[in-house]
Structures are given as C-alpha cells and as structure tokens.
N, C-alpha and C positions, 0 to 999 in steps of 0.2 A: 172361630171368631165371627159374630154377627152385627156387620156394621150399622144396620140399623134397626134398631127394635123399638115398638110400639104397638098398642091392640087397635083393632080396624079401626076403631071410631079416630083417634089420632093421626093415624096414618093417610085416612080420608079427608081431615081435616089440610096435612101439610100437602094433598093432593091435588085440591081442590082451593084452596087457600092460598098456598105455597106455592113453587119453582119445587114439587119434588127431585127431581133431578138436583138443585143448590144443596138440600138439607143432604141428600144423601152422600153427595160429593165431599158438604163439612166434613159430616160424619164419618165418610172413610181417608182423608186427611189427617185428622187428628188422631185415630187409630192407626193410621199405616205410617203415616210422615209423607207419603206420597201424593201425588193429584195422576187423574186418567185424561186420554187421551179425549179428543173430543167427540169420536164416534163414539167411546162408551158416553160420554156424557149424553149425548143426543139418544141414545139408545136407552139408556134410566127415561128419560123423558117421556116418550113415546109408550115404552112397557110397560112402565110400572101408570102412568095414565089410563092404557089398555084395561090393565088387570082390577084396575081402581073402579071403573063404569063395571066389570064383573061382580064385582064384592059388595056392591053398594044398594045392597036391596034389605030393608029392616030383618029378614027370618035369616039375617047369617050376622049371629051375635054379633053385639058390639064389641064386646072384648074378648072377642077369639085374636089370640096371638097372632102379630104381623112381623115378620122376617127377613132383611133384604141383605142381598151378597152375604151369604154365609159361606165361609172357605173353610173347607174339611179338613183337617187336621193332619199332617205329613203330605198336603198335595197342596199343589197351585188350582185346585178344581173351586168355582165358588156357583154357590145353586142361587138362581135369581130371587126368586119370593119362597118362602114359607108362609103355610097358614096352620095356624095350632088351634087345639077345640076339643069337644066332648061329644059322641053321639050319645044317643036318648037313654043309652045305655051305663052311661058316663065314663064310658072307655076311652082313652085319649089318642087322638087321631094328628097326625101331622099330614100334611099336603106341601109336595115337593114338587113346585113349580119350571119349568123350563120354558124362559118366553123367548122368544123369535122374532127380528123383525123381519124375516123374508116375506119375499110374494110369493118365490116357488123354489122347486129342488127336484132333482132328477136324479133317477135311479143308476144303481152303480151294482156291479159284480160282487161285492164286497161285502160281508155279513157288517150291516148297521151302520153300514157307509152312503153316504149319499153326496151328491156336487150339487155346490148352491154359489154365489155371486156371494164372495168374501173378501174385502180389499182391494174393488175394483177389478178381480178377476174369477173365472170360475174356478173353485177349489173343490176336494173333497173334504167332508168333514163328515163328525158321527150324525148321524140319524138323533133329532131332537126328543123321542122317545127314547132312544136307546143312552143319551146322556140320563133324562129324566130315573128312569130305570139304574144305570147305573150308579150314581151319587144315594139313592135309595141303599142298595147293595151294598156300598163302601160304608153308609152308618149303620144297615144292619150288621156288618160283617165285623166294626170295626171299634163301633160308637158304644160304650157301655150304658147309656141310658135308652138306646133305640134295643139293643141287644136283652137288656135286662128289664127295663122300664113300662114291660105291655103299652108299648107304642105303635099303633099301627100308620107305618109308611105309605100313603098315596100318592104316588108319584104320577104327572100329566104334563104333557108340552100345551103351549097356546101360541100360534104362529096369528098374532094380531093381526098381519100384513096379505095374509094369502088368504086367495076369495078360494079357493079349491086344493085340497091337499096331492091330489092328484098323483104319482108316481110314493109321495110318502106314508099313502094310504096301500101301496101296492101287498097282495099276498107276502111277499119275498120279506117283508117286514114284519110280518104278523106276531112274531112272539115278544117282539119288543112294544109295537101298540096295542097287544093284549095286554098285555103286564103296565102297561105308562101309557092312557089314551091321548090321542090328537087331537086337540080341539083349533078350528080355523078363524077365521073373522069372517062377522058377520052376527045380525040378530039370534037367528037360530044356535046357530056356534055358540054364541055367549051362552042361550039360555041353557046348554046344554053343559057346559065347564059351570056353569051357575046350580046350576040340579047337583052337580055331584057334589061341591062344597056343601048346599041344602042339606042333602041327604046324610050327610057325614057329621056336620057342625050344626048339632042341637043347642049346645051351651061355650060358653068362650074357656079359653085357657084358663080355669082354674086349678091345677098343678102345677103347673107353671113349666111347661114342656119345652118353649123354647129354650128357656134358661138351662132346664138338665141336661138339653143336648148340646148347648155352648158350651157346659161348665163340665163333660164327663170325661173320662177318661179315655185315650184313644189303647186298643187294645183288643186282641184277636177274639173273635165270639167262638165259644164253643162247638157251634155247629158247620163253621168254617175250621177248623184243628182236626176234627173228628173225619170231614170231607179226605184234608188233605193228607193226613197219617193212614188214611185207607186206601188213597192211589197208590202210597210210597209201600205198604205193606205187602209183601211176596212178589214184588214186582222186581222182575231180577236186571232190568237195566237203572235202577237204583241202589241195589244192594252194595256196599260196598268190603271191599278187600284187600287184605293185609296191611300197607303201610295206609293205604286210604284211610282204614278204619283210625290207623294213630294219627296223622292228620287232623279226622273229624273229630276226632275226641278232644284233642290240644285246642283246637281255634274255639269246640263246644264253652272247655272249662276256660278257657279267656275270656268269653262271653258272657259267661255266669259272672264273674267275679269282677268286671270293667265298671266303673262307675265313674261320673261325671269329673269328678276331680281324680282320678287313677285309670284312665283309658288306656285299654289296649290294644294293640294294632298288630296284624299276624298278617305274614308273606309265605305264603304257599308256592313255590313253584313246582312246577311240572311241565314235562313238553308233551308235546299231542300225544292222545289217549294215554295219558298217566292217570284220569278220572279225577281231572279239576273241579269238571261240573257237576257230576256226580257226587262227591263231598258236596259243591257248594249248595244243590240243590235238599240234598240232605239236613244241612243244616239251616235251611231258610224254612224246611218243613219241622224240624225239632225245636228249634228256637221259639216257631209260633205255635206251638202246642205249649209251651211252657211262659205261654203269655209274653213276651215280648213283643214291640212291634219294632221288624223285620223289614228288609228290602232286600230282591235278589236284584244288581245293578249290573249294566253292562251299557260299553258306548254302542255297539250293535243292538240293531234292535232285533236281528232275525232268532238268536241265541233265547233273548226271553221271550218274543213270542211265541218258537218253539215249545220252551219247557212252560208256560203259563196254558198252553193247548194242552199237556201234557197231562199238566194236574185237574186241570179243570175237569176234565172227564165227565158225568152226565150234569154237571152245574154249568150256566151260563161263564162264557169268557167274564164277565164284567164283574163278576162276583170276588175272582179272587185278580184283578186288577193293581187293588194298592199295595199286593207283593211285590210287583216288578216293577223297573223304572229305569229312565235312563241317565247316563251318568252327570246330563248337565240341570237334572231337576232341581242341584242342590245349592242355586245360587243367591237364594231367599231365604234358606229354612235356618232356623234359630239353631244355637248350638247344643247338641247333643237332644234334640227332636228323637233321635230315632233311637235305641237300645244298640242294636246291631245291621252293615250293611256289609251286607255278602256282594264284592266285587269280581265276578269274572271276567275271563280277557282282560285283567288289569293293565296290561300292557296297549291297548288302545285306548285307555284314559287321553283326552289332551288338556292343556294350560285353560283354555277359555270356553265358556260354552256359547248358543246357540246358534242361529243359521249362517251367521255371519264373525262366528268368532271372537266376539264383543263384548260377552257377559259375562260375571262374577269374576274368580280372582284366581282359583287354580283349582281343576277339579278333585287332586289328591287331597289338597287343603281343606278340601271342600267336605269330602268325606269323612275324611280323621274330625273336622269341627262339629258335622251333624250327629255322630253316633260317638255312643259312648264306646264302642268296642269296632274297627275295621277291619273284616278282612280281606286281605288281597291277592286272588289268584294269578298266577305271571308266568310269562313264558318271553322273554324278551326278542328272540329270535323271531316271536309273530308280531310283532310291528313291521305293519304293512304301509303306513299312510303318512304323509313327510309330515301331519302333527301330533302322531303318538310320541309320547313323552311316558309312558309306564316303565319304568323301570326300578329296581331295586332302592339302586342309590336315590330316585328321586324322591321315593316312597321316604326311606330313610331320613331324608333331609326335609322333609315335612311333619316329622312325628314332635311335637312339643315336650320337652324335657321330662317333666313329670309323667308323660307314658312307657309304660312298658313294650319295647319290641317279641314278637314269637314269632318264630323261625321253624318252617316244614317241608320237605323235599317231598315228591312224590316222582320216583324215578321208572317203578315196572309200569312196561309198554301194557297195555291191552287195544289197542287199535291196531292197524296194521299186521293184525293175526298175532299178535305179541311179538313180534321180531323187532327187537331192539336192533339188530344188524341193521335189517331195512334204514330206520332213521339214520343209524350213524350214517353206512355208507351214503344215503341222500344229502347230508349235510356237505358229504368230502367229495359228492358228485355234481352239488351244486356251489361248488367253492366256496361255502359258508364256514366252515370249518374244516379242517383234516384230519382226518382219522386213517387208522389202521383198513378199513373198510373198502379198500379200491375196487373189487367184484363184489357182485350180488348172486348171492344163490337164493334163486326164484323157489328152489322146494319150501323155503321159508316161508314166502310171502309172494302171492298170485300180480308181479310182476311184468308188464308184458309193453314193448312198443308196436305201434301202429304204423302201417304205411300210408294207409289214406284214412281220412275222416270218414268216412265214409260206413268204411267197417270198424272203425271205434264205434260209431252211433249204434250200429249193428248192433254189437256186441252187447252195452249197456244196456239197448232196449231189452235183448235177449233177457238179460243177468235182472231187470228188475219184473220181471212178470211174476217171477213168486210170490215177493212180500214188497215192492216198490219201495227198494231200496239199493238202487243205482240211479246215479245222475253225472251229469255231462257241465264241466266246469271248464272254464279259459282265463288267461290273460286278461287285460282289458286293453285291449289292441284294437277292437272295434268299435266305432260309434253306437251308439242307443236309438239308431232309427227307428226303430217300432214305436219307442216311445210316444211318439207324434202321430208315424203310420203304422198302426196295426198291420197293415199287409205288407210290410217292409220286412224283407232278412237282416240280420245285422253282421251275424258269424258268419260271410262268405267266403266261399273258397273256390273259385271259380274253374280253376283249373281238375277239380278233383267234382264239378259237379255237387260242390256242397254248399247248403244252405241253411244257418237254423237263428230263430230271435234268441236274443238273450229274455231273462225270466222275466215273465208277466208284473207287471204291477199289482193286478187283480190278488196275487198270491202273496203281496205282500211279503213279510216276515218269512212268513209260511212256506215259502217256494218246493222249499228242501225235504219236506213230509206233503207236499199237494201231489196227487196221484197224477196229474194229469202232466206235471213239470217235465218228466222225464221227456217232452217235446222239446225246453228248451235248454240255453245254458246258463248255467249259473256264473257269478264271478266272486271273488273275494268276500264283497260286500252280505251275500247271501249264504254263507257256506260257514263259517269262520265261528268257532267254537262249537260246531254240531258236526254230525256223520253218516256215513250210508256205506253199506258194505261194501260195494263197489261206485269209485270213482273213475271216470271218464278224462283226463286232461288233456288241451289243448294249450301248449307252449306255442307261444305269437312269435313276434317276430322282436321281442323286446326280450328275449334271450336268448342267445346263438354261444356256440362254442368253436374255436378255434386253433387247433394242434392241442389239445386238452386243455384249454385255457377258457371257462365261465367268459363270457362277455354280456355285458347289458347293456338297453338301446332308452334310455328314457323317452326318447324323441318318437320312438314307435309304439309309444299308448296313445289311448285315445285321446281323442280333446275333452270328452265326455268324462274322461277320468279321473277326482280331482285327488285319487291318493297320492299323486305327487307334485299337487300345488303347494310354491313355494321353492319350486328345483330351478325355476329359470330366475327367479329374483337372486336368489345363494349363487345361481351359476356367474352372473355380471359380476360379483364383490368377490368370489371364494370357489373359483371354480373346484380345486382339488375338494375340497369338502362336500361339495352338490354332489359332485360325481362318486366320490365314496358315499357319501347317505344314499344316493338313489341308486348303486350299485344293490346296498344292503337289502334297499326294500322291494327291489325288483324281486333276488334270489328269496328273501323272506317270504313274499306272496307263493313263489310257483314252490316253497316247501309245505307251506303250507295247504296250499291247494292238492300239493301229493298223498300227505299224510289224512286224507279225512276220510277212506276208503278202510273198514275194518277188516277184508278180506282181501280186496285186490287193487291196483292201481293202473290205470292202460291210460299208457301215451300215444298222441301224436304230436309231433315239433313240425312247426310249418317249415322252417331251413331242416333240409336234406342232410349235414355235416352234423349237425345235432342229433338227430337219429341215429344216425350211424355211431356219433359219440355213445349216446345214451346205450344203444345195444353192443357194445363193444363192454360194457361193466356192466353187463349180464353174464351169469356164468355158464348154467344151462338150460336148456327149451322149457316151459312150464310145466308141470303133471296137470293132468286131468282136476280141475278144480271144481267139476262140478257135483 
C-alpha cells in the first residue's frame, strides 16, 4: 500500500504550497484508521522537504512517478519516497529512497549495524543503506511486478541532516553502500543524489510502475526458490528421516489444501532432537518453491537467525529476510495475509506481544488468523519463561470451528547420540518426570561431571577445535555486567579461579555458530532450538539436590533475568502456584540446556551435594569419545 501517490509536479506543488507533512498524514489516516506520532510527523516534514529541493530541477521529468511510505506487503517495513521514470532507453527504473534525519552514526561490530541517537537515547539500528538495499531485495525477491516487470531497482539513502557521513561511509560497510549509495547534506551532496535520478529518469512514469508495484502480487521469485532448494539439496543436516519424513509430508498436504474459509492448523510435537526444525525448515523451503508466501516463526530470535545464515549461503542476509519473523510481527497483519506459518519452538509463543507486553491480542490467535494453514512445533516441557503459554490445549482452544486439527509425533532421538535413555533418565534425574531410567550408562551417550569449571572450560575448548562445535552454557544466576563493561566477567567462580562473560552482543542471534563464542557462555536465551556436539553446562545455584530430592531456588537468578518475571507478583496472591510454575521452569531450562549437545554433555554444579548426586546416576566411567 502506497499512501501517498502523485507525479513530481504535484507533489512539488503540495511541497511547496502545502504543509506536506498535513496531506500525507490525511492521506495515511484514511488508508490506515490510524494517526502517527509526532516525531514521525516532524520527520515527513523535514524529509520529504529535503528530498523536494532534490527533485526540483526541470531535466527530471515532471511526471516521473512520486511515492511516499509504501509498506511492503506481509511486513511492517514501509520505504520513505519512491521515484518511478524511464531512462533514454525507455526501460522502467524505480528509486528506492531512505531518508534519514540523523547528523551522525557510529560504527558497530555488527554486519549493517550502526548506533545513532533514536528516542533520546543511543541505539543500534540497521545501516541506512543496508535498509535501502534490503526493501530493494524483498520486492525483488517477493514483488511480482519488480520480479517479472523489467523494473530496475535503485535503491540510495539521503541523510539530510549529516554534514559528513563519516563512520557510515567506513570500508566495513562497503558492500551495502556499493549496492544503495549514501548521499549526505549539503550542496554538493544534493547535486550528486540529483545526477543519479538525471542520469536514470529521462522520461516520467508512463507504465505506470508505481501502481504495478502497489497492485502485484506478493509471491516468492524464482531466483530466490532456485537459491533456496540448492542450499537444502544433498545437504545432510536437512535431509530428513523416517517418521520426520511422515510429519513433513502430513503438515506439506495441509498446506496445499488449507484455504481461507477451511484453514488448517497441524501440531507436531517432538522433544529435543526428534528433528522439529529440520521438518520445519524443510517445509518453509518446499512451500516457497511452490509459490506460496511462507514464514518460518519463532519468539527466539537466535533459532531463525541461525537457520536464515544457514540458507543464505553465498546471497546477502537481507535477501531472504521476509522468510523469518518473529512471533509478535503478527499484531497488524489482515486475516489470512500469509499461505502458511511454520512456528518453531511453539511452546514459547506468549499472550501479548512487544517490549512491554501490550500489543495485539494472543499470538496463537494471531497466527491461526494471519495464515490460511499453521503449523505448530511443540515441545511443552521447553517452556522456560513464566510467559510461555505454548501448549497443546491452548493451540486447541484457539482453532475456530470450521478448521480442521492435524496431529504429528515425532518421537526417534537424533541428538544426544540417539539415546532416548539419556532424555528419559534426565527428565527422572531432574524431577520433571519419572521414569524407569534411575542410572545412566554413559557408553550410550558421552556423559560426564565436572569438578571444577575450570576443566569443563578445558575440555569444550579442547572438543571445539575440529569443526567449532562445542560451547559453554549456564543457568542465569549471574548478572550481565559486560553488558555495560566490556572488561567485566560475569560467570565468576572465585573460588575455582574462574572467570568468563556471558555471549557478546556483537554475535547477536548468532552466538552459537560465531567461531570466536567458544570464549563465552551462553544461556537459555541464545541456545534454545539449535545445537552443537558438545555442550558445556554450568548448574548455578538455582538448583540444588537434597537426599535425592530436585530442589529449586528462584531467588538465586539473576535480577538481569527476566524469564521468571511475574514469580514474585503470583508469589504475594498464590504462593503454591509461583512455587510449582517456577519449580517447572527452572528444571525445564537446565533440561533443556542438557539436551542441546549431539554427542556429549559435561557438567559442573556449583553446590558440591549436587555433583555427587548427579555422579551417583551415572553408571560407568566414559569410553574414549574421541
């Protein structure tokens, strides 16, 4: 949808004539129902003013198409100005504008990341080229009139505001302002963002480009299908097998056959390494080869930044973007927008979304309303955070009458070396369940407790030198000092001489495949629906054992912690309840955090009675694992 459309000459007229900023605010009111806030309103003012002194020279036709806040279709992403046209050739050019009020922005570790002064504080956000760039990307990849329409995309930022680009002109960004150039303020600035329109826009919109790209259909391109059925081909941590295969095929043919008025909704569970994501990822790649548009969802972000690295492979991240999302995107979007949404980790869906828990209406709801077909990976047992709400029944009790339920198990282990004994007996070692499972025999599964951190650390660095794939995971028992002080330890152990941060920022999502990670540790939040052959775990002091009896400490997580906010509000009104939920989520994290190891798992417990416990259901000494 493009809220406001007109060709230059009009648009110069309501610029220069008009309160642009008034007309465009009518004009996205009456389109949305809604009004903006007053910084965007002062910011239309300013930019599109900006852009207006650019375009206002007689050799860039008068009725080259004018375009403002266009919002792409299955996103909340909206591109500031388009300019539509004809070069000499009469080939049809679009320009995909990103304007900026900054002064300035400073460089970040961060591929296309940059920090700039956003809401009265310094924030990180994308690199205003690497948006320009990417919105480009999503209508090639996405748009069938950019896709099919010999449209050529010219995507460029204009930071009105900044006398010198400075840090966002640095090397470390270059393939994103090669691809989207920078233009700054100032005379020369302009005349240069003014040259490249010149050069491009010999004649005005007579195709009428803007409109084909409003009115097209949204729908995967061909050369985005072809990309991602090449990553997934022969690649054997994709392939899938035996019941996975009947799985993917069940949720496939629900998929095919779902339709707006007969939606269907499919619950897959499985527990760690039954090859949730593998189906899911499976099917986010076969769906969009078969034209659909697709989302692979997850409330974690680290899971699809992972596998979005994964497929991307020699293409830009940005490219395949509007695959992944996360679960609170879908508080806006119209009913049945989307074909099909592949939800992993469904079990950490919550009720409300955004930063503050205030938005939309329930994200189960959410999902079954946006897509004609959902499907739902689950594993109930991994709710870790006191507001996941993913579970079976609640999936259930959100499906509207007229859809059809499908129902999938996926029960064979492939993590943990395949040994389904391992899970059981951890479930009946972490009081989560009881089973037959009271000893572990380690010839199963590379098993092993720790006496000091010290030589845990050891050991992981040892185990990831081959293919960097071991890491060092804990509790959330400590503060996120680094956060602030980079030269801060956070994981101290004073007594043992041990010292390590928890994972960088810089890594992002990423932590868990960054080669350099195996420096720090990870915690819940970064680990949780992904894996590495060997894991590392440190149990805090927020689960102790006593005469063989599970105990948990909610009081000894961090403050920094907020998966169990809400535990002292339930604790005033309902204490037995707080105390049973936050028993469950305590033992649900350190199961989780055990099971993410495909080969091995090595403990240390900081309580001394706990060790002993834990190597007390062990059976015998390890074999040589390596």
């Amino acid at each position: 949808m493009i809220i406001y459309e007109n060709d230059k000459a009009g648009f110069l007229k309501d610029a220069f004539t008009c309160d642009i900023e008034d007309v465009v605010h009518s004009q996205f009111h009456e389109r949305t129902g809604r009004k903006v806030a007053k910084g965007e309103f002062r910011s239309w003012r300013d930019s599109l003013m900006a852009v207006a002194k650019v375009v206002n020279v007689d050799d860039i036709p008068a009725d080259c198409g004018v375009g403002i806040e266009y919002r792409i279709p299955q996103t909340a992403k909206r591109i500031d100005f388009l300019l539509a046209g004809q070069d000499s050739d009469r080939h049809d050019q679009l320009f995909i504008v990103e304007l900026k009020g900054w002064e300035n922005a400073g460089k970040t570790a961060k591929d296309g990341i940059v920090m700039t002064r956003l809401g009265g504080a310094e924030q990180e956000t994308s690199h205003p080229s690497y948006q320009a760039w990417s919105y480009a990307s999503l209508l090639r990849n996405f748009n069938e009139a950019a896709d099919q329409g010999a449209i050529d995309l010219n995507p460029c930022a204009y930071l009105h505001n900044c006398e010198d680009a400075g840090a966002l002109s640095d090397d470390f960004y270059a393939q994103y302002t090669g691809a989207a150039p920078l233009f700054c303020k100032g005379d020369r600035e302009r005349n240069r963002l003014r040259d490249c329109f010149r050069n491009k826009l010999r004649h005005g919109d007579r195709s009428s480009i803007l409109r084909r790209i409003d009115g097209a259909k949204t729908r995967p391109a061909k050369q985005l299908v072809e990309a991602l059925t090449g990553m997934l081909a022969g690649n054997p941590e994709f392939i899938l097998i035996d019941e996975q295969k009947v799985a993917y095929e069940t949720a496939l043919e629900a998929a095919r056959s779902a339709t707006a008025d007969s939606k269907r909704v499919v619950i897959i569970e499985g527990g760690p390494g039954t090859g949730k994501s593998v189906v899911a990822i499976n099917l986010l790649v076969a769906l969009t080869a078969e034209g659909q548009m697709v989302r692979y969802v997850t409330k974690n972000a680290a899971p699809r930044k992972v596998f979005e690295s994964r497929l991307t492979g020699s293409r830009r991240r940005g490219e395949i973007s509007l695959l992944f999302g996360g679960s609170g995107d879908f508080t806006e979007t119209e009913p049945n927008a989307f074909d099909t949404l592949v939800v992993d980790e469904a079990h950490r869906l919550n009720e409300k979304s955004g930063l503050y828990g205030n938005l939309g209406n329930h994200q189960i709801a959410e999902v079954i309303s946006t897509s004609k077909c959902a499907i739902f990976f689950i594993d109930e047992d991994q709710r870790v955070t006191w507001k996941d709400i993913g579970t079976k029944n609640e999936i259930q009790a959100r499906v509207p009458k007229r859809a059809t339920i499908v129902r999938q198990t996926l029960t064979s282990q492939f993590r943990c070396n395949g040994s389904e004994g391992y899970l059981a007996w951890l479930d009946d070692a972490l009081g989560i369940h009881e089973t037959a499972n009271q000893v572990l025999d380690v010839r199963d599964f590379d098993f092993r407790v720790f006496d000091s951190p010290v030589a845990l650390r050891q050991e992981i660095v040892e185990r990831n030198k081959s293919d960097n794939k071991a890491r060092m995971v804990a509790g959330y028992c400590w503060d996120w000092k680094s956060r602030r002080d980079p030269q801060t330890l956070d994981v101290v152990l004073p007594e043992h001489g041990f010292g390590m941060q928890w994972n960088l920022t810089s890594d992002g999502g990423l932590w868990i495949v960054s080669p350099a990670s195996v420096d720090q540790i990870g915690c819940i939040h970064t680990c949780q629906g992904l894996e590495v052959d060997y894991i590392g775990v440190i149990i805090g002091p927020d689960l102790t054992v006593r005469d063989g009896a599970v105990q948990t400490h909610p009081e000894q997580r961090s403050r920094h912690d907020q998966s169990l906010k809400g535990f002292k509000k339930l604790l005033r009104t309902n204490p037995r309840d707080a105390l049973t939920k936050a028993d469950l989520l305590i033992k649900n994290t350190y199961r989780t955090l055990m099971t993410r190891g495909l080969k091995g798992c090595y403990v240390y417990c900081t309580d001394s009675l706990t060790r002993q416990y834990f190597k007390s259901r062990v059976q015998t000494l390890p074999v040589d694992w390596r």
